[in-house]
C-alpha positions as CSV (number, residue, x, y, z in Angstrom):
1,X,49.2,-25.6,-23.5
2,X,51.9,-27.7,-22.1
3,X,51.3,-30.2,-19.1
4,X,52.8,-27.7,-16.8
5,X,51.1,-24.9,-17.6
6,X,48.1,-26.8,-16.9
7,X,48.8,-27.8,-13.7
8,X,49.9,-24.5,-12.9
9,X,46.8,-23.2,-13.7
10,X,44.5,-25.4,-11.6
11,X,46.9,-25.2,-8.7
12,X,45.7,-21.5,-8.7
13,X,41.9,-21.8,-9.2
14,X,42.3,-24.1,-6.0
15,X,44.6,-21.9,-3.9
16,X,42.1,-19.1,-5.5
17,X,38.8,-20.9,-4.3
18,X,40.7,-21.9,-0.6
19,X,41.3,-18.3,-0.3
20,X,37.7,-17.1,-0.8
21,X,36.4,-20.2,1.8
22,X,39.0,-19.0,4.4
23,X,38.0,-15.6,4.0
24,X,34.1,-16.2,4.2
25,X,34.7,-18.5,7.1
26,X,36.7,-15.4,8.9
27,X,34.1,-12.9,8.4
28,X,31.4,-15.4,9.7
29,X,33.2,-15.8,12.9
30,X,33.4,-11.8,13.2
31,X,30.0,-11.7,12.6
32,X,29.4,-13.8,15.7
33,X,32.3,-12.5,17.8
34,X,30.6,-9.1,17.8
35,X,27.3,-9.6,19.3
36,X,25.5,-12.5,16.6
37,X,24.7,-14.7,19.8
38,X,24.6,-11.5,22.7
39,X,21.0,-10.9,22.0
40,X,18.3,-12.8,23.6
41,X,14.6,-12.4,22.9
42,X,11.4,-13.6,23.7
43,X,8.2,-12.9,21.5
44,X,4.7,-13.6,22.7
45,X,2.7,-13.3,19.8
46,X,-1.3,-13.3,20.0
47,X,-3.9,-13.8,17.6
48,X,-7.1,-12.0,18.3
49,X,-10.2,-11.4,16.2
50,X,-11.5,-7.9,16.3
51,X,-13.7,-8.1,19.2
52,X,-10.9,-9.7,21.7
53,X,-7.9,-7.3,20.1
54,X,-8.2,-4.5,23.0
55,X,-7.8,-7.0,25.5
56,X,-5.4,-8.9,24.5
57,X,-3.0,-5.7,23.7
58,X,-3.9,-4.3,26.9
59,X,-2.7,-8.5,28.2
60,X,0.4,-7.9,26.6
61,X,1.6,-4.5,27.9
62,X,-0.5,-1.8,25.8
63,X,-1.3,1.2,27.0
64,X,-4.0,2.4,24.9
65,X,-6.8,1.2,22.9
66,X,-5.9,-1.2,20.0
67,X,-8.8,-1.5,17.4
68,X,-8.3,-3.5,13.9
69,X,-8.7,-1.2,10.5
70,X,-12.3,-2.0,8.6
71,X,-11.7,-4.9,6.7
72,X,-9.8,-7.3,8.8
73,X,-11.1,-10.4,10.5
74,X,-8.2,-10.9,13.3
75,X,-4.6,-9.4,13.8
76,X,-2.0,-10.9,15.9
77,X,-0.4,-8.6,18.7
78,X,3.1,-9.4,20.1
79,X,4.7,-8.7,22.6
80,X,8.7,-8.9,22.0
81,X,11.3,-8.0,24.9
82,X,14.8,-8.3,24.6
83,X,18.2,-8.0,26.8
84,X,21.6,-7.7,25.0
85,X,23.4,-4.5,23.4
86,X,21.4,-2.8,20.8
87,X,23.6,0.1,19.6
88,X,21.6,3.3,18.1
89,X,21.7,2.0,14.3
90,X,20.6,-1.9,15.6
91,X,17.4,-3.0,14.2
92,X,15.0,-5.9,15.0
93,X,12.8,-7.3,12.4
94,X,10.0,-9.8,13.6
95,X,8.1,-11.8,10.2
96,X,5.0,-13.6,10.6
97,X,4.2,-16.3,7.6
98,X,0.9,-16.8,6.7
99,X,1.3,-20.6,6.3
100,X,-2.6,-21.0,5.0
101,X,-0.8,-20.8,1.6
102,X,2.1,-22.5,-0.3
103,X,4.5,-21.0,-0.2
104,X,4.0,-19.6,3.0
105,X,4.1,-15.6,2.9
106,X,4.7,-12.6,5.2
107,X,1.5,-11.3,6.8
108,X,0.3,-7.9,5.7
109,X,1.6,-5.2,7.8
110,X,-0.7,-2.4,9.3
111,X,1.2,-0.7,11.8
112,X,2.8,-0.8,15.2
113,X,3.1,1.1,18.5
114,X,4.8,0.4,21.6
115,X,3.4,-0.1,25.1
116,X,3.8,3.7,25.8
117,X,1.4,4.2,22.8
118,X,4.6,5.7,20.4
119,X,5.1,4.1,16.5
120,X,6.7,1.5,16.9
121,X,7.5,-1.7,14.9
122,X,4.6,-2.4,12.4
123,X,2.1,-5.1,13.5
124,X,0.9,-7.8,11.0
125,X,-3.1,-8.7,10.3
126,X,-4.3,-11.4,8.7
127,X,-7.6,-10.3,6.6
């Protein structure tokens, strides 16, 4: 292959590789143009053993009884409330690490329910 050819050829791997930065840069700054920083939240997360667990759910807005499943030594109940647009196909995702272990891992989940006693977003206990 002759010099020129060569340097042909790099010259389009680098406009190639500019083009996919610029275009990955662009669709970041969508992504943030549409609502990425519109959403605030505040989580108040709770760890309670099983004999403190209804009173701290019913602390944190709960409407009914919260008990923990046979087996489990503590759960951790949160309380999450947000302001900002949440269209009908939005979806929050809260992930509690268990950092007792290394790597730290996600929590097991049990189940969730809202302050009006409906199924809600799943809850994580620690066993």
């Amino acid at each position: 292959m002759t010099r020129g050819r060569w340097l042909a050829l790099v010259t389009a791997v680098a406009v190639a590789v500019l083009v996919l930065v610029v275009v990955q840069w662009n669709r970041r700054a969508e992504e943030w143009a549409h609502g990425g920083d519109a959403v605030t939240m505040l989580a108040q997360p709770r760890v309670a053993d099983a004999q403190l667990l209804p009173s701290t759910a019913t602390a944190l807005g709960y409407r009914d009884t919260a008990v923990l499943p046979t087996g489990f030594a503590q759960g951790i109940v949160v309380r999450l409330d947000w302001r900002g647009p949440a269209p009908h196909d939005s979806w929050y995702h809260l992930i509690a690490l268990d950092r007792r272990v290394q790597p730290p891992q996600p929590l097991q989940v049990y189940g969730g329910w809202n302050a009006r006693g409906a199924a809600g977003s799943p809850v994580a206990l620690a066993q």
